[in-house]
C-alpha positions in Angstrom: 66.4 15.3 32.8 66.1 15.1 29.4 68.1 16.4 26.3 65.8 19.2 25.4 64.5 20.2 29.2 68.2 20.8 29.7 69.3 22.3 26.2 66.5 24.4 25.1 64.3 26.6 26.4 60.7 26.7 24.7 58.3 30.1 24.5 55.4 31.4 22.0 56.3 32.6 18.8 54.4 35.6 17.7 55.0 38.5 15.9 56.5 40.4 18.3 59.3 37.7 18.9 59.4 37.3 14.7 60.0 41.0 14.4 62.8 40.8 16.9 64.7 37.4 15.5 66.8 36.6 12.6 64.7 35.3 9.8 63.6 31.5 10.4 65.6 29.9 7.3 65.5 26.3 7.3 65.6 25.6 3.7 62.5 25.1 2.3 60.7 27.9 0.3 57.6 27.0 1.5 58.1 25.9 5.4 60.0 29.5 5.2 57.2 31.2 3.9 54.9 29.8 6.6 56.8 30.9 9.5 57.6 34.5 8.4 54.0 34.8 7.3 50.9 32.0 7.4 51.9 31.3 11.1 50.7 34.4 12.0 47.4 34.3 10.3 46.5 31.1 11.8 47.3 32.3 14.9 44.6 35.4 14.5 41.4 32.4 13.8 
């Protein structure tokens, strides 16, 4: 198996699961912005 298969376990991220989570904070203003916002609203096209 590989690293990941056996390490991490992978599912959808919506808002739901966003509203539920700690913040995604990786850093960068503008990937952080994405994730707690734009994702979503691609997501709904």
């Amino acid at each position: 198996m590989s690293f990941l298969q056996d390490q991490c376990s992978f599912g959808f991220y919506n808002r739901e699961k966003a509203d539920t989570s700690k913040p995604f904070r990786c850093g960068d203003d503008d990937l952080d912005e994405f994730f707690t916002n734009d994702a979503f609203l691609q997501s709904d096209e």
